[in-house]
C-alpha positions as CSV (number, residue, x, y, z in Angstrom):
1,X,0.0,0.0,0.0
2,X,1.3,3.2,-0.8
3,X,-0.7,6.7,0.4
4,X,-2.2,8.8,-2.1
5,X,0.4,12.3,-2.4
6,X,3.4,10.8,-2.1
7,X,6.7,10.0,-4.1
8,X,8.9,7.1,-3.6
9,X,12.1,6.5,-5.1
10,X,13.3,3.3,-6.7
11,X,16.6,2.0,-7.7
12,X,16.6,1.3,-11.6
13,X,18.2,-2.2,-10.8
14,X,18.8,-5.1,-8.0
15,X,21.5,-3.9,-5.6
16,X,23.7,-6.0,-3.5
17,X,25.0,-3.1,-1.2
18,X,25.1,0.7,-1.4
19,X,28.4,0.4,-3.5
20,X,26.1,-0.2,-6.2
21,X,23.8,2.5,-5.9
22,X,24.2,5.4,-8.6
23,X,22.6,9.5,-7.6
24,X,23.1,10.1,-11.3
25,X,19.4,8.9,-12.4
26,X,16.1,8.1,-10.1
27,X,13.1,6.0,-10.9
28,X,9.9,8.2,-8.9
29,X,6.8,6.4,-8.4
30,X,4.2,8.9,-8.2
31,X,1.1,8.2,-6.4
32,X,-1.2,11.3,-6.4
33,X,-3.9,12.1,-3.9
34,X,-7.7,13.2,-4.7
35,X,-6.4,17.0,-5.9
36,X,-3.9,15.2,-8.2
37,X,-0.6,16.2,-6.2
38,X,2.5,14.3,-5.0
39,X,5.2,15.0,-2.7
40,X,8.5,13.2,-1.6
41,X,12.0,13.9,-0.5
42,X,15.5,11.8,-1.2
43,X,18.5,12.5,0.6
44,X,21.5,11.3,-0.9
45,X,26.0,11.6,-0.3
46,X,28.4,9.8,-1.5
47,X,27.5,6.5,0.4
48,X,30.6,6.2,2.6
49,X,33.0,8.2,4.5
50,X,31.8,11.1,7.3
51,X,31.7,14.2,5.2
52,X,28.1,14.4,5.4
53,X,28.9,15.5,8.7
54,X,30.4,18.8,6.9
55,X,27.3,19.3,4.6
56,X,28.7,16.8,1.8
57,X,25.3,15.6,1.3
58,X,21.6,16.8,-0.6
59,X,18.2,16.3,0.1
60,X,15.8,17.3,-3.3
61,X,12.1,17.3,-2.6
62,X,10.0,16.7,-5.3
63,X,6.3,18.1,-6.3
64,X,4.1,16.8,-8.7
65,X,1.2,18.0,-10.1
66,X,-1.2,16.0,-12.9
67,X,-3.8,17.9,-15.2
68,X,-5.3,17.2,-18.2
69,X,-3.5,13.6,-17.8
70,X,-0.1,15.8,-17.9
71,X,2.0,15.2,-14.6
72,X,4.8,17.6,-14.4
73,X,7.2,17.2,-11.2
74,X,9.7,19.7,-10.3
75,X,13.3,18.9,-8.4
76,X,13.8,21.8,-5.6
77,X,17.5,21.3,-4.0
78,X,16.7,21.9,0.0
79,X,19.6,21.5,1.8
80,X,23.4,20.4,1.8
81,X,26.0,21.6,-0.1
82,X,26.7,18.7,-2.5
83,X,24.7,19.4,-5.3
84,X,25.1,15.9,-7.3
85,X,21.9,16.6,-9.4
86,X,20.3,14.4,-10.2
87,X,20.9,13.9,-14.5
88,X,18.1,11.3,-15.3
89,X,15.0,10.7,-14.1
90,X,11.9,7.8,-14.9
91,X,8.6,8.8,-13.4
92,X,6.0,5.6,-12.6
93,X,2.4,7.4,-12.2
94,X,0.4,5.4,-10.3
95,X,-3.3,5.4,-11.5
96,X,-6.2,2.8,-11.4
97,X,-5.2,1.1,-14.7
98,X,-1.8,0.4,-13.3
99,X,1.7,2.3,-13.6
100,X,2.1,4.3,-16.6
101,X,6.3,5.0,-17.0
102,X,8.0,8.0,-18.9
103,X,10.7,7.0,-20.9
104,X,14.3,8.4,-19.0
105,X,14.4,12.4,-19.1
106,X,16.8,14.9,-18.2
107,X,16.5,18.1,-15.9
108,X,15.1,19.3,-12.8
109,X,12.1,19.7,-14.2
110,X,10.1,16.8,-16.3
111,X,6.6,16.2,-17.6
112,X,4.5,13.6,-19.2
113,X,1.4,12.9,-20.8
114,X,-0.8,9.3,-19.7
């Protein structure tokens, strides 16, 4: 069960340990709520080592918003100072046919049409 208005990250792959795990590209299911919003937040550093502790780190929150069967979510960059943006992204919008995925895009800013 997931809640209606949220987003949840999933890895693009089976991993065996966070060595594997790659910040460069996200797959974001998106389950909106009865307005036809989403929100979610991923924190992400470089997976070892303590220079979180120093800021080394980012937290992005995401926002979606669907109209006209168009969901457009938007990448805001809330805190830490390691700004490893996130390159690609695959949005999975939940809806009560099933998942509907994007094809991989680029930029903190992405939209598609189900």
């Amino acid at each position: 069960y997931i809640k209606g208005g949220t987003i949840v990250q999933l890895t693009g792959c089976q991993l065996q340990s966070t060595a594997d795990y790659r910040n460069d590209s996200l797959v974001l299911l998106v389950c909106p709520d009865t307005s036809n919003k989403a929100e979610g937040m991923v924190y992400t550093d470089a997976g070892e080592g303590l220079a979180y502790r120093q800021g080394a780190y980012e937290e992005i929150q995401f926002k979606a918003t669907i109209r006209d069967r168009r969901l457009t979510i938007a990448m805001l960059h809330k805190s830490g100072n390691w700004q490893k943006r996130v390159r690609f992204i695959r949005i999975g919008v939940v809806t009560d046919k099933g998942i509907r995925y994007s094809a991989w895009l680029k930029g903190t800013e992405a939209t598609m049409r189900f």
